[in-house]
Backbone bond lengths (Angstrom), bond angles and torsions (degrees), N, CA, C in turn:
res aa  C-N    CA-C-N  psi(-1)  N-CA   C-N-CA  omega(-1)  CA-C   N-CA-C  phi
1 X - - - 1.448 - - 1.526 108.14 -
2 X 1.845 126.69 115.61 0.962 130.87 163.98 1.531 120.20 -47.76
3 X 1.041 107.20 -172.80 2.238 110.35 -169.54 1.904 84.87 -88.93
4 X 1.149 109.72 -59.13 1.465 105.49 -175.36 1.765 117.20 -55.35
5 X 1.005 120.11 -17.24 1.494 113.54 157.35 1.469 119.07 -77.59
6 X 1.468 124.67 -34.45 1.179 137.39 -151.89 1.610 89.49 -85.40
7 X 1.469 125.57 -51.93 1.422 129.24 179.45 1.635 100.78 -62.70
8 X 1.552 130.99 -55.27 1.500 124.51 -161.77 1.253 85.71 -67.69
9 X 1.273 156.52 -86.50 1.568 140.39 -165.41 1.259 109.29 -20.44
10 X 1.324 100.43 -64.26 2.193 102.83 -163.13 1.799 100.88 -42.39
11 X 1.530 113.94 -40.26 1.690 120.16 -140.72 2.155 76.07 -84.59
12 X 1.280 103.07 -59.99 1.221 85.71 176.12 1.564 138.03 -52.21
13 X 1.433 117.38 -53.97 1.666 113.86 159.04 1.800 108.06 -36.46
14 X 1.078 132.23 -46.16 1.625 139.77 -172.45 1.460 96.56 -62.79
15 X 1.411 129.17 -64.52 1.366 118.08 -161.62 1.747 93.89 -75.32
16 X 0.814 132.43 -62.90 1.535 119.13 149.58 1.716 124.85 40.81
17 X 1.643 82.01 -94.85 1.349 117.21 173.13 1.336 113.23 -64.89
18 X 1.126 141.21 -54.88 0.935 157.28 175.64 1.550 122.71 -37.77
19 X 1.493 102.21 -56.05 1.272 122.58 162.23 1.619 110.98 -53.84
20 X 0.946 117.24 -70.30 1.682 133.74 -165.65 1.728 92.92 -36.23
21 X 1.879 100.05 -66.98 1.257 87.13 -157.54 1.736 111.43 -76.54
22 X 1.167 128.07 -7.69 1.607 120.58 139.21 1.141 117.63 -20.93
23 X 1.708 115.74 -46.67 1.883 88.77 -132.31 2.128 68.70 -104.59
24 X 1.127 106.09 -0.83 2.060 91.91 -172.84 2.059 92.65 -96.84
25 X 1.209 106.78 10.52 1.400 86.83 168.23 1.567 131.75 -101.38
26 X 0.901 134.15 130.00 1.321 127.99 -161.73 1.578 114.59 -105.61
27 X 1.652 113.68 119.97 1.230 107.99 170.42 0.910 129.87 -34.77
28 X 1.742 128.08 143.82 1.418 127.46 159.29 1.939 130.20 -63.87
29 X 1.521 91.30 -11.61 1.693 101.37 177.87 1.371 91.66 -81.34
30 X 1.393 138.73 -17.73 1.601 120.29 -163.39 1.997 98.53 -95.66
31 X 1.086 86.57 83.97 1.989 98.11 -155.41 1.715 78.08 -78.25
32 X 1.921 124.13 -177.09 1.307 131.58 135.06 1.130 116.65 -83.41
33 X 1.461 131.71 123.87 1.612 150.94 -164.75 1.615 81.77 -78.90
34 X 1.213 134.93 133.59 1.424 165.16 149.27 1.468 115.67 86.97
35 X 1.264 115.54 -123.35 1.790 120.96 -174.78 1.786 118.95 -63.09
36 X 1.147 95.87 97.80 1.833 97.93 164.20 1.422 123.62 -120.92
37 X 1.202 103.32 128.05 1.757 87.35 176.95 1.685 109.90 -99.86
38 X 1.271 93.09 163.03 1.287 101.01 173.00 1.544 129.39 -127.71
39 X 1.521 107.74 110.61 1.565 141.16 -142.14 1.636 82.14 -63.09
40 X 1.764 107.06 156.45 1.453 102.46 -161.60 1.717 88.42 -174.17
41 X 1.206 115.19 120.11 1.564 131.59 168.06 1.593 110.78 -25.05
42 X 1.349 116.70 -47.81 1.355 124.45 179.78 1.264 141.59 -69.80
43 X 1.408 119.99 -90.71 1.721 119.90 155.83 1.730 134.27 -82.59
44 X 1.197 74.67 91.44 2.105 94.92 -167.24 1.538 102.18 115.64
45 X 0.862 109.92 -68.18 1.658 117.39 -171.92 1.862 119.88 78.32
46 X 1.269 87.52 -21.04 1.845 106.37 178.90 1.739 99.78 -110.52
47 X 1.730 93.22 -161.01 1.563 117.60 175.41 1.517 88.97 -104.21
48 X 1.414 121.20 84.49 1.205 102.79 165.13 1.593 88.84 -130.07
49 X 1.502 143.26 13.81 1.368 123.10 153.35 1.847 96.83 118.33
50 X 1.390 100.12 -14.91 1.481 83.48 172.48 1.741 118.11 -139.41
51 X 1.352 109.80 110.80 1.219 113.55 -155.65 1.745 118.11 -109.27
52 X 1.381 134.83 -170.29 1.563 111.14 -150.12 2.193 79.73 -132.54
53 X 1.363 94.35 -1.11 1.750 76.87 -169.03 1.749 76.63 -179.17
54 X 1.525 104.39 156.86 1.462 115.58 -170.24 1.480 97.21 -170.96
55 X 1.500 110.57 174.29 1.756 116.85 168.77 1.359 97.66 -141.53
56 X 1.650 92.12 138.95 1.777 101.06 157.49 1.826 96.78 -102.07
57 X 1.433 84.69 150.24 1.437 90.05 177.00 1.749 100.85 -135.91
58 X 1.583 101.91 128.91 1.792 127.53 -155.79 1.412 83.25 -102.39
59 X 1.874 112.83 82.25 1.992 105.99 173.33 1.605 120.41 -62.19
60 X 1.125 120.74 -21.66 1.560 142.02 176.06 1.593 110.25 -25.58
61 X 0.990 121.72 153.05 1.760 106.01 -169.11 1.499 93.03 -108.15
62 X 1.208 135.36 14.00 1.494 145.87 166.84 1.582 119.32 165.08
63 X 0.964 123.80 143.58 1.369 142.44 178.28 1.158 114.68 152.18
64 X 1.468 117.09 -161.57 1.644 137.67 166.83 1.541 107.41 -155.81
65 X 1.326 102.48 129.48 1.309 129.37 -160.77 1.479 120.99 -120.28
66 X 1.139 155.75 106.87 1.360 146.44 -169.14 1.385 132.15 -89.15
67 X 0.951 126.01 115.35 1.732 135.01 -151.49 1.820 105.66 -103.02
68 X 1.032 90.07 156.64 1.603 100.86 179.37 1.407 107.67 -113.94
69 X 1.166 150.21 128.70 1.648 158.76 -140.87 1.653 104.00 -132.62
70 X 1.165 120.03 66.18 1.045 110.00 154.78 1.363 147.63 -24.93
71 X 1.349 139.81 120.26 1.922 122.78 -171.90 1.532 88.23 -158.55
72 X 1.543 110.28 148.71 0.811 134.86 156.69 1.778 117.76 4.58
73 X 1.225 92.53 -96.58 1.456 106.25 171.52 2.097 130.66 -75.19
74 X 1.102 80.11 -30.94 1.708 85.00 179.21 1.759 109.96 -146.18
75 X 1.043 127.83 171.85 1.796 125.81 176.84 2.120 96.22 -131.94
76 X 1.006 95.40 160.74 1.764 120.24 176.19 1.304 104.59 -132.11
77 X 1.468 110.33 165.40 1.049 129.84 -155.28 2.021 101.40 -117.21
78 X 0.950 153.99 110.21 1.179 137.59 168.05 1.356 125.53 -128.88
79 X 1.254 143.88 150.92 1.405 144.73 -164.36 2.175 104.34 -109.20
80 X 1.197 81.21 124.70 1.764 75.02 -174.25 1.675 112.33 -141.74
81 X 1.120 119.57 133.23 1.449 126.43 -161.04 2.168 106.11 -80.06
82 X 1.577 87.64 -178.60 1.783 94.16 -161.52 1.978 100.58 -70.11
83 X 1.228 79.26 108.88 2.626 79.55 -178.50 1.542 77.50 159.64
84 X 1.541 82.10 -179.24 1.588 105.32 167.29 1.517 108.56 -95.06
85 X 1.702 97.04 142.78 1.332 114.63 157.21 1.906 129.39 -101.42
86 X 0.827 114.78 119.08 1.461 112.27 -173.45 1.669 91.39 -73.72
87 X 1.575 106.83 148.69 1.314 108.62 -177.18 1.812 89.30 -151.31
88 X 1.473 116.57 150.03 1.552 146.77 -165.97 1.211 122.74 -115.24
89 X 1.234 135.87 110.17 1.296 116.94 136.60 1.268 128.21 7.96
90 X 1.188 117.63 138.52 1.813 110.78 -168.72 1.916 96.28 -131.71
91 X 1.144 120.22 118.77 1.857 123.91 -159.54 2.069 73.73 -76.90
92 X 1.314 145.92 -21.72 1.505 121.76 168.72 1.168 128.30 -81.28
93 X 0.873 119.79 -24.49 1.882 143.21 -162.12 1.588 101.70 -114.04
94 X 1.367 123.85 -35.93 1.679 99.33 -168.25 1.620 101.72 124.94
95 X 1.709 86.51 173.00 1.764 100.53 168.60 1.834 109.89 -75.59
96 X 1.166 91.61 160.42 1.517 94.85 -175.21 1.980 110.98 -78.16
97 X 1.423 122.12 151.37 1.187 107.17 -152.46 1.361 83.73 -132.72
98 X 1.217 129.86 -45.97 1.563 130.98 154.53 1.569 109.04 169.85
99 X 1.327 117.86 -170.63 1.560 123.13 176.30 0.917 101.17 -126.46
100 X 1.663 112.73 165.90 1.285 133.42 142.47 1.612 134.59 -140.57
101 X 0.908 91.00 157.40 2.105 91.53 -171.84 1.883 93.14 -49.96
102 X 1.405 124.67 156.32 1.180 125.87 164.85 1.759 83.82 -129.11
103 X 1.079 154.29 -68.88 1.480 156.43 -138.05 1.332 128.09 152.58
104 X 1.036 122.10 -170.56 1.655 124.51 -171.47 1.176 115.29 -77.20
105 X 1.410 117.31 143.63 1.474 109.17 -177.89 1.747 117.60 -113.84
């Protein structure tokens, strides 16, 4: 194998690679639209339904929307605009169990 084969291989394996891991990366705008939790060493630590910290995410290109907060022991009611909201464990209410949109506020 001459140098000019040995280089056109390399450039090809490179664009290759290159490509692949392009096409396996996933935008950050392609968010999950509502209840996610977020898995955490501490309360639950798995998918078992009760988690220590989570996000709703409001996909809407503007408004405010009012969510229902699931926990353990009791749920709240809160109004939260178009992004993510980070949402907690509450030390009165419990681990977080998830949300959902209820309507406009």
């Amino acid at each position: 194998m001459n140098i000019k084969n040995i280089v056109s291989t390399g450039l090809i394996a490179c664009s290759v690679a290159i490509g692949v891991s392009a096409v396996g990366a996933v935008p950050a705008s392609v968010a999950t639209c509502g209840w996610s939790p977020d898995f955490s060493s501490n309360v639950g630590g798995q998918d078992d339904g009760y988690y220590e910290r989570g996000t709703y995410n409001h996909c809407a290109e503007s408004g405010t929307i009012k969510i229902k907060i699931n926990y353990t022991y009791a749920s709240e009611e809160k109004c939260v605009t178009n992004g993510e909201t980070k949402l907690y464990a509450n030390p009165d209410l419990g681990a977080l169990r998830d949300a959902v949109a209820i309507g406009q506020c």
